[in-house]
Each structure stands twice: as structure tokens, then as C-alpha cells.
C-alpha positions in Angstrom: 15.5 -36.7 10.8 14.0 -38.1 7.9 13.7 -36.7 4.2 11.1 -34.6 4.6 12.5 -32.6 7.7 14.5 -29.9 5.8 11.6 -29.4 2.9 9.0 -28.3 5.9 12.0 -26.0 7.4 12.7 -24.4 4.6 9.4 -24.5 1.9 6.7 -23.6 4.2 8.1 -20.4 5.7 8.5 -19.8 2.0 4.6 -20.7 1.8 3.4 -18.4 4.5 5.6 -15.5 2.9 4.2 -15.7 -0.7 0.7 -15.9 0.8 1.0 -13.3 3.1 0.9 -14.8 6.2 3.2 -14.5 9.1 4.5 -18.2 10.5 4.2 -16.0 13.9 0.5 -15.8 13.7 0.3 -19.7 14.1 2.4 -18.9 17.1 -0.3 -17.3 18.9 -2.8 -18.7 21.5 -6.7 -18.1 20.6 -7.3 -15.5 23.0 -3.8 -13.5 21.8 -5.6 -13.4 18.4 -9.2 -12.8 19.9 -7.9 -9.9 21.6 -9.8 -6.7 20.4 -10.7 -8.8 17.7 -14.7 -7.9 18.8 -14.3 -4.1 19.6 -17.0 -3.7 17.2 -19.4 -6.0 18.2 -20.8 -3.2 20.3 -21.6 -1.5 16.7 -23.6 -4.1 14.6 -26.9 -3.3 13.2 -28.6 -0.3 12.3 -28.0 3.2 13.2 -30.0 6.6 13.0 -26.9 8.7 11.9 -26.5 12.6 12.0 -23.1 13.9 10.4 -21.8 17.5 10.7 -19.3 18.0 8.1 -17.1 20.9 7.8 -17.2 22.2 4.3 -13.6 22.6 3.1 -11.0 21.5 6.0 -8.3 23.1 6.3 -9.1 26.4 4.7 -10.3 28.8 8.0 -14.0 27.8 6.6 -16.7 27.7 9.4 -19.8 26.4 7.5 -20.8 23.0 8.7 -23.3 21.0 6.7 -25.7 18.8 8.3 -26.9 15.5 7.1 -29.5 13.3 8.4 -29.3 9.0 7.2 -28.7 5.5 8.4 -25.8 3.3 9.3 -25.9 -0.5 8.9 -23.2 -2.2 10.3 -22.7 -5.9 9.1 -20.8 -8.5 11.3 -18.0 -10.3 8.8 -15.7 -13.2 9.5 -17.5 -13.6 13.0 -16.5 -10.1 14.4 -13.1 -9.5 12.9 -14.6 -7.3 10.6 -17.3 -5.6 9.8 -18.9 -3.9 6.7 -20.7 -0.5 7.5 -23.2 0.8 4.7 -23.9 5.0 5.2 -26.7 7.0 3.8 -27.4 10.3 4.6 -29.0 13.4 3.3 -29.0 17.3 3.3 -29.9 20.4 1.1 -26.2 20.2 -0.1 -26.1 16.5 -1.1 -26.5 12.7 -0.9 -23.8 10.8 0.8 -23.1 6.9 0.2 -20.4 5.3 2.1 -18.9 2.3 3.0 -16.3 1.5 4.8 -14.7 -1.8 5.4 -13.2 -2.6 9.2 -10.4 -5.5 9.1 -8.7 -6.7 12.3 -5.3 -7.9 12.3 -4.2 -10.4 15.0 -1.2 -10.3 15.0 -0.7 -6.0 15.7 -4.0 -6.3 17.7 -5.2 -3.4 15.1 -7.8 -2.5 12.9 -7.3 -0.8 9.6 -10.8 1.2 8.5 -10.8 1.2 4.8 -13.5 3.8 3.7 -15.2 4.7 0.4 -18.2 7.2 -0.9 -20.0 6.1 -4.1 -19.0 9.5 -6.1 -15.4 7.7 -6.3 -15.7 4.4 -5.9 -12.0 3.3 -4.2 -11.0 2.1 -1.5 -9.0 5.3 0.7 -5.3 5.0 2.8 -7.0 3.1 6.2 -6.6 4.5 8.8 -5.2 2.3 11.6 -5.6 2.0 15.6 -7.4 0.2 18.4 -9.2 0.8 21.4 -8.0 1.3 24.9 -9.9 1.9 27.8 -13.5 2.6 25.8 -12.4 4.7 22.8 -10.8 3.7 19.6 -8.6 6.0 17.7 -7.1 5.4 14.7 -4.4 7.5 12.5 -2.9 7.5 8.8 -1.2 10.2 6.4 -3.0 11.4 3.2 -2.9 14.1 0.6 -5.1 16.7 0.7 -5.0 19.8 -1.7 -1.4 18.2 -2.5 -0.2 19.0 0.7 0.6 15.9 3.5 -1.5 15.6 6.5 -3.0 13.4 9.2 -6.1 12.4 9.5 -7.5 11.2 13.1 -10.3 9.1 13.4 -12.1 8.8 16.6 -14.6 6.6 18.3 -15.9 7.9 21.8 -19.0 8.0 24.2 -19.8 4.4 23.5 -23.4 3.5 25.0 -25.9 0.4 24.4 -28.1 3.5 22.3 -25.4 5.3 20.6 -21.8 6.5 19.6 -19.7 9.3 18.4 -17.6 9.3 15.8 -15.1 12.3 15.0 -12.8 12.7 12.0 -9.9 15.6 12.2 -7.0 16.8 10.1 -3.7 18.0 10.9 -1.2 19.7 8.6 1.2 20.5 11.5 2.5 16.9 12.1 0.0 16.7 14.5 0.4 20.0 17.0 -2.7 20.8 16.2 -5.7 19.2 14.8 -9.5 20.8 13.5 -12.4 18.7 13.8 -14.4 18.3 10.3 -16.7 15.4 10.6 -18.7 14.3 13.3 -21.3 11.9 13.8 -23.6 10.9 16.2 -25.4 7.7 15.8 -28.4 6.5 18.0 -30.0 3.1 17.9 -33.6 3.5 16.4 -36.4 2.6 18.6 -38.1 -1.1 18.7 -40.8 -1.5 17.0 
């Protein structure tokens, strides 16, 4: 072994830890880390979007606000991830979201990181993947200072459009109420 033999054992390990990188994800072949990593590809481009949003979650309420907008969905480090920009309208109020969708080879995940203009933060992501046409992903947040989970849901995936549902729980999960949904349809060719 020559001089150099124990530095590379023991400094780059060291490396990939301090940068964040797992020396397991060098491990993999191309299509281990390829795997789910274009689940979205089915999404890119622009969207007609309608939203239903409950108005206050969690509170028995009943009244659902409707908003009409567009979705453009933006294809980032060649499919493992994406940038989706949201605008939409009603009587009650302009919505502008993003939300940032990062894949992670190594858990064969995606973490959706979302964020309206009115606070201007990235939210906890939710995390997930998709199996056998749907995607779901989960996470923990606060809301009115109690704990809950919030389930995100991606379902009825066609060439023309796709559903997207958002509920809470604040029974670990027993039960869960539906407060955002969205259907978005591919606009016409011109």
C-alpha cells in the first residue's frame, strides 16, 4: 500500500460527510438512482388549475372556496426536480405558490417543499413516492399549535390532467378530512 492509501480511507468519507453526501450514493448503479427519479416528467408544462380549498381545516367548517389559475411546472436537474409556479383566483383571494420537488436517490423519495407569496418560506416537505400510478406523500406540522399530519396526494394521472388532494389529520392518522383539491387539465393547442 502506498502513502496515500490510508489518507483516501479515512479523509474522503470525512469529505462526503461535511458535504452532505452519502459514500453509499456512489455505490449505486445509474438505474438504482434513476429509479422514480422522473415520476414527474408526466407533469411538466402548463396546467389549467381549479382548487377547492376548505376554509379553516380542522374546525367542523364546510365552506369550500373555489379558485380558478394556472400551473407551470418547470423540469430542473433533468427530471429530478421540478419547480412548479401556481396562480389562481377567486372572490376571496389571490393565491401565488411555489413549490419545489427534489428527488433523493438514495431513499428513492421526493420531498415537496411548498411556499405562497403572503409568507415567503419554504414549509416542513412533505415526503413520499409513487407506487403503482399515485404518489403520496406525508409529514407532521403545526397547525393552531396543535400537531398533525398532513397527506398529500397525487391520483388519476392522465396525458390531459391530474388530481391533487391535500388532507389533515389530528388523530395520528385514524382519520383524515380532505381540504385542498385540485384538478388540473392540460390547456388546449393552439
Amino acid at each position: 500500500m502506498n502513502r496515500f492509501g490510508g489518507l483516501v480511507r479515512g479523509v474522503l468519507p470525512c469529505m462526503f460527510c461535511l458535504l452532505g453526501i452519502s459514500p453509499a450514493a456512489f455505490a449505486q448503479t445509474p438505474a438504482d438512482a434513476d429509479k422514480g427519479a422522473h415520476d414527474f416528467d408526466f407533469n411538466i408544462g402548463t396546467w389549467k388549475t381549479h382548487i377547492s380549498r376548505l376554509q379553516h381545516p380542522l374546525t367542523g367548517s364546510t365552506t369550500w372556496i373555489q379558485y380558478e389559475g394556472r400551473s407551470v411546472i418547470r423540469k430542473v436537474w433533468n427530471g429530478r426536480a421540478n419547480l412548479v409556479e401556481l396562480e389562481a383566483d377567486s372572490a376571496a383571494g389571490h393565491i401565488e405558490g411555489l413549490s419545489l420537488r427534489l428527488y433523493n436517490p438514495e431513499s428513492h423519495q421526493w420531498s415537496l417543499n411548498f411556499s405562497n407569496s403572503a409568507v415567503g418560506t419554504l414549509g416542513q416537505p412533505t415526503i413520499g413516492e409513487f407506487k403503482n400510478g399515485r404518489g403520496e406523500f406525508t409529514d407532521q406540522e403545526t397547525l393552531n399549535g396543535r400537531t398533525i399530519w398532513v397527506r398529500f396526494v397525487i391520483s388519476d394521472i392522465k396525458p390531459t390532467s391530474v388530481r391533487y388532494e391535500q388532507s389533515f389529520s389530528d388523530d395520528g392518522g385514524k382519520t383524515w378530512e380532505v381540504n385542498w383539491i385540485a384538478t388540473d387539465t392540460r390547456p388546449a393547442a393552439d
